[in-house]
Every structure is written in C-alpha cells, then in structure tokens.
Steps between C-alpha positions, in 0.01 A plus 500: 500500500497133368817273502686516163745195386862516439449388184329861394752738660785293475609534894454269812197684639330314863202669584514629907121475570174458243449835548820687413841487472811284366863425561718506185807280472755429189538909468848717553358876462848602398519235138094585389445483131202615325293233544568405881403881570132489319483163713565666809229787396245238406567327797517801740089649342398133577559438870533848599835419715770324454823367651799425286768313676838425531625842404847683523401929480754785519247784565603628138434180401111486631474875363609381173225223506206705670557732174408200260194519690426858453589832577624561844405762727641627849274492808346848564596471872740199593891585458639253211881368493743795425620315221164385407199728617297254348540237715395496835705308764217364736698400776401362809780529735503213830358758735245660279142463671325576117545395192406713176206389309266341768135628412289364199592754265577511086803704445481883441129539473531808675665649160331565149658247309581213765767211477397251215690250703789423735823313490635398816880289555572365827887526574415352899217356705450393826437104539131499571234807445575800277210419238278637257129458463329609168134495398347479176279786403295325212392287712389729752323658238325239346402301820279820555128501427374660241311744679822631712700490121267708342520769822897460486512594152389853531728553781809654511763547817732732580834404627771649745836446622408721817446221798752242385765729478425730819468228752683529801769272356528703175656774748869330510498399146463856407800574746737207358440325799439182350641262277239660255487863443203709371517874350262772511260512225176676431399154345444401871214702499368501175181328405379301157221335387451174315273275391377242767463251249824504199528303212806358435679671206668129382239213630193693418378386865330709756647531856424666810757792560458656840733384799529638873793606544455808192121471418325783778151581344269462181437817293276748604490343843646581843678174688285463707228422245763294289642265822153265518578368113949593485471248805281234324705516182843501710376189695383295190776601272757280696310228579736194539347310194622790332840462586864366480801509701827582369782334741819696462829341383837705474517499099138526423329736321159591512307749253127559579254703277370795733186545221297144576687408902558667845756361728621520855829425692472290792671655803602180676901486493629674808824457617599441140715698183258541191627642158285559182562705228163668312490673130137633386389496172344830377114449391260674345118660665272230595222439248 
C-alpha cells in the first residue's frame, strides 16, 4: 500500500501511517457521482482502510452507500436493526465491561464466502479510547522468508465461529441481555477451510489470511499440532510496523477490505456511551 496523490483520485487523501491507511476529506456519501465513487474504490484497494470524515448518515442512508460498494449480506449470528437487518448497531452502553470486536480477527472467516469488506459510521464516541487497530496482510506476507512462503503456500486453514461466539460472555448476548444480541445458528459451529495464503481478486497481491479469533487449525492437522506456527503467524501478522490507527470521530466513516487487513477494537473506554453502525459487504471464496 503506497501513498497515492490527490491529483489521481481526485479526493483529499492523508495517509495515517507508511504502512496502511488514510483519512478522506472533501466527500458527502449522500451527493457521490460516478467518478467520486471509483475514487473512493481506488482509494479504499490502496491503503486497505480508510476514514472518510465529516459525515451526516441516516442508517438508510449508509445502507444505501454500503450497496455502491457491493452486495450486502446479514451477519449469520449478530441480530441487525429491525428496520435494517443489515446493519448492526454496535453499541457500547456506559456500563458495558466489553466491547464487540476486540480480538485480531478479519470479518466472517468462519463462513464460505467471508465479508469482502466493512463499512462502519460512528453516530457517538466517548472523548478518549474507543479505537481501531488494523494490520496489513501483504506485508505480513511478503516480510516472510522465502523458505516459510513457500511452506505457507501449500497450506490451507480451517476456520470456526465456535470459541468467539461461545465464550462466557456470548451467554447474555444470546439471551438479549446486552445491548447486542446474538441468535442461534448452526454457523456457530460450523467449520471452513481456506487458503492460508489468498490472492487478492482486484490488486493481484498476496496476503496472509488466517487471524485468531476464527482461524483454529491447518488442514489435516489437530490444534495442537497447528498452535506452534497459528501462534507465530498471529504474532507477526500485527506487528506495529504493520499497522495504523483509526481515531474515531462522530461522522466518520471507515470501510476496510477484510481480503488483504485484520483489525481489532481497543477495549479502553469504560465509563463511556459508544455507538457504531456496521454493514458487510458480501465476498466471494478466497483464492
């Protein structure tokens, strides 16, 4: 992911880190013309993430973007708005000890066809904490040697849903509980496999693609015999050169691309109210 110049997509792109990641200013998601869209798309395969500010979103407003991004989906096992099962309402109410999506993870990888990307609008955030990590996996892929790229290669992993959604705080959500509900699904238990190393269907570019919060063994193997190299690759595919850090604003919008980046929320705003609203977009079998 290299920095690209407003003079070739046509936006006000700043670059978060040399790694990954950009804000995006100048932009109102609800006025997009042809043009300012393929921007945006250029500009979202190039960092990986990236924050548009300064936004105003109904949530059939952000629906009605998300689908210029692609097909939409609804998530297997967390309860979407009435109105809207797309969307998910990740709220963080002021006495909520957890917030939803801490864990390296890349969206859905526990289904056959996981989220291309995500598209996330924050409606309120606490003052300080609250934020996102993400980690570029090209670069975890090609800062490998050539020795562990050529083993990686051959591998595939299978993925599961099955310990991140049967912890011991799973057991409310699945009760309404919380401020974010779960259903039953068999999905919870199902397992896939994919490739430990995917190519990128638009960039061409080769990425790792395991994470630890879905990724539980190679192929052919038990976990035990997988955790020695799932724990290398989970340690060295967020190292911090390989990162950015997306500071929340209420307005901003931030779409990441679940094929080439993992992410993580950062659990760190107690005693404060935290609204996001999340629409996936539907992808295709890793490659």
């Amino acid at each position: 992911m290299t920095a690209m110049s407003e003079q070739s997509t046509g936006l006000d792109v700043r670059p978060l880190t040399g790694a990954m990641g950009a804000d995006v200013f100048g932009v109102d998601l609800t006025k997009l013309d042809g043009q300012t869209l393929v921007s945006i798309k250029r500009t979202f395969h190039e960092y990986g993430a990236i924050v548009i500010r300064n936004q105003s979103l109904t949530p059939a407003a952000l629906l009605e973007f998300a689908k210029k991004m692609g097909a939409i989906e609804v998530h297997p096992i967390v309860k979407g708005l009435d109105e809207h099962p797309e969307i998910i309402k990740i709220h963080k109410a002021t006495g909520d000890v957890a917030t939803f999506g801490v864990g390296w993870h890349s969206d859905n990888s526990f289904t056959p066809q996981p989220s291309l990307g995500s598209i996330v609008y924050a409606e309120k955030v606490p003052p300080v904490g609250g934020d996102t990590l993400f980690a570029n996996q090209y670069l975890a892929w090609e800062q490998l040697s050539g020795g562990m790229q050529r083993m990686l290669e051959g591998l595939r992993a299978v993925h599961s849903a099955k310990y991140a959604y049967t912890a011991p705080t799973a057991k409310d959500k699945y009760e309404g509980k919380t401020t974010i509900a779960y259903t039953h699904s068999d999905v919870v238990h199902a397992e896939v496999v994919h490739p430990v190393v995917r190519t990128h269907p638009e960039t061409g570019r080769k990425a790792i693609y395991v994470n630890p919060m879905f990724t539980v063994r190679f192929e052919d193997m038990t976990e035990d015999e997988s955790r020695p190299l799932l724990d290398f690759l989970f340690r060295h595919c967020v190292r911090e050169d390989f990162q950015c850090r997306v500071r929340w604003q209420e307005g901003a919008v931030t779409l990441w691309d679940n094929r080439c980046v993992q992410h993580t929320a950062l659990n760190d705003c107690q005693g404060f109210e935290r609204i996001l609203y999340r629409v996936t977009v539907r992808g295709n079998a890793p490659a």
